[in-house]
N, C-alpha and C positions, 0 to 999 in steps of 0.2 A: 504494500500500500504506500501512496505517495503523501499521506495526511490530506489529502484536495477532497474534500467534499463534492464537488465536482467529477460526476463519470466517466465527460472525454477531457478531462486534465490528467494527462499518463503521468507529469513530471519526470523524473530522473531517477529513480529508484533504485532503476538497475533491473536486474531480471531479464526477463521474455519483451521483447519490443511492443509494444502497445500503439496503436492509431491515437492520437490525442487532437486534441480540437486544433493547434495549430500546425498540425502537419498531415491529417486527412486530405487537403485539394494535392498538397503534392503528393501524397503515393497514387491517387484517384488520377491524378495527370499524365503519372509517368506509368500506368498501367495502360493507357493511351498513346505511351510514346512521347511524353510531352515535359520537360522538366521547368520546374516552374520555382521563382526565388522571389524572397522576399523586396519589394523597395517600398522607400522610407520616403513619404509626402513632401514631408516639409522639405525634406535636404536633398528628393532626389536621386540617390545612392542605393544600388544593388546589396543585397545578401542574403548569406546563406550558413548555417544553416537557420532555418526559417526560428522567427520569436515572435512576440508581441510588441517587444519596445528594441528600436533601430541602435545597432552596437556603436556609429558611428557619431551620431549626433543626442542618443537617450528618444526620441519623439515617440510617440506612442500610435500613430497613425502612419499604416504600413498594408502595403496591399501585393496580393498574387501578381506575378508577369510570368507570361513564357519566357524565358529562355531562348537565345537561338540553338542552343548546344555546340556550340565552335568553340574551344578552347584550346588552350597551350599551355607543351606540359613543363610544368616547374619546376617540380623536380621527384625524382622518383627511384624505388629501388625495390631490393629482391629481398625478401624475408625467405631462408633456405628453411627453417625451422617453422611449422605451422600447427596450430592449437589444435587440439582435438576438431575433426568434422570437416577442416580442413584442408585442400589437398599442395603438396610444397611441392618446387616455391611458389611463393604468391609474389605477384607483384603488385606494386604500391605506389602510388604518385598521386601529386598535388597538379589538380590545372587551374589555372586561372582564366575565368570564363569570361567572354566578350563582354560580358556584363559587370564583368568587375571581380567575384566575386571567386575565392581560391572553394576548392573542392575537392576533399580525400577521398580516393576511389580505388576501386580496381582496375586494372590497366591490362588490356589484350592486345595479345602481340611478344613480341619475342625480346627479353631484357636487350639481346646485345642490337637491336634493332631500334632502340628508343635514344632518342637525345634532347636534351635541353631544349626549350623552345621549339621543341617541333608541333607543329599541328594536330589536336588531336579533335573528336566527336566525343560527347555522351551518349550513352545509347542506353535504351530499356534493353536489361536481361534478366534471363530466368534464374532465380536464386535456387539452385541445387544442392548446396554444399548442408551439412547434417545438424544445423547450428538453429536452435526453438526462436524462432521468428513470433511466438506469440501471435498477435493481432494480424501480423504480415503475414503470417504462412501462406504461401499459395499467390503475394501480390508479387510482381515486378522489384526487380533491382535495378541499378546504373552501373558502370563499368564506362571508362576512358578508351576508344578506340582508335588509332595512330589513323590520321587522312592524308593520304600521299596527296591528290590533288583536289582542292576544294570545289573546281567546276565541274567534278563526276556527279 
């Protein structure tokens, strides 16, 4: 339990992942294919991951955008050892998305294939691996995939 009297307030507890009131549009988006981030009224400014009050200026009035999903990747690396459920290695990298905003993902494609700033997509993928997704079972993932050329 998260103390929130509140149903769809999952909080941070920890546990099983739970759908909580400010992150139901995005998994409901990107089960559509569609990744969607927070921006902040007053200021303007992308992010992610999604809140109720903007990390950049504190405002409290912040509303859903798509996404283009075009980002580059920042930086990234190979975990050779991987948690139960797992399968190693996993790869790991940060992209920063047109929109501004950085994003830890899983990354497809081949470590020695990946460089700095290279061009990457987010893309909706099927979450396989053996890990209690709680509220999510059964919803869509993202994952960073390398775009050799952006006009394909």
């Amino acid at each position: 339990m998260n103390g929130s009297s509140d149903p769809d307030d999952s909080g941070d507890g920890g546990g099983a992942l739970e759908i909580g009131r400010y992150t139901r549009p995005f998994w409901s988006a990107l089960s559509e294919g569609d990744f969607l981030v927070h921006e902040c009224r007053d200021c303007n400014r992308a992010f992610f991951p999604p809140a109720p009050v903007c990390p950049h200026c504190g405002a409290t009035e912040v509303e859903w955008v798509e996404a283009s999903g075009e980002a580059e990747l920042y930086s990234f690396t190979r975990q050779h050892t991987a948690p139960p459920g797992f399968d190693a290695p996993v790869l790991l990298g940060l992209v920063e998305l047109a929109e501004g905003p950085r994003v830890l993902c899983a990354i497809e494609g081949e470590y020695g294939d990946l460089e700095l700033g290279q061009a990457v997509e987010l893309v909706a993928t099927e979450y396989d691996e053996g890990f209690d997704r709680g509220d999510l079972s059964g919803e869509a993932f993202f994952a960073a995939r390398p775009v050799h050329d952006r006009s394909e």
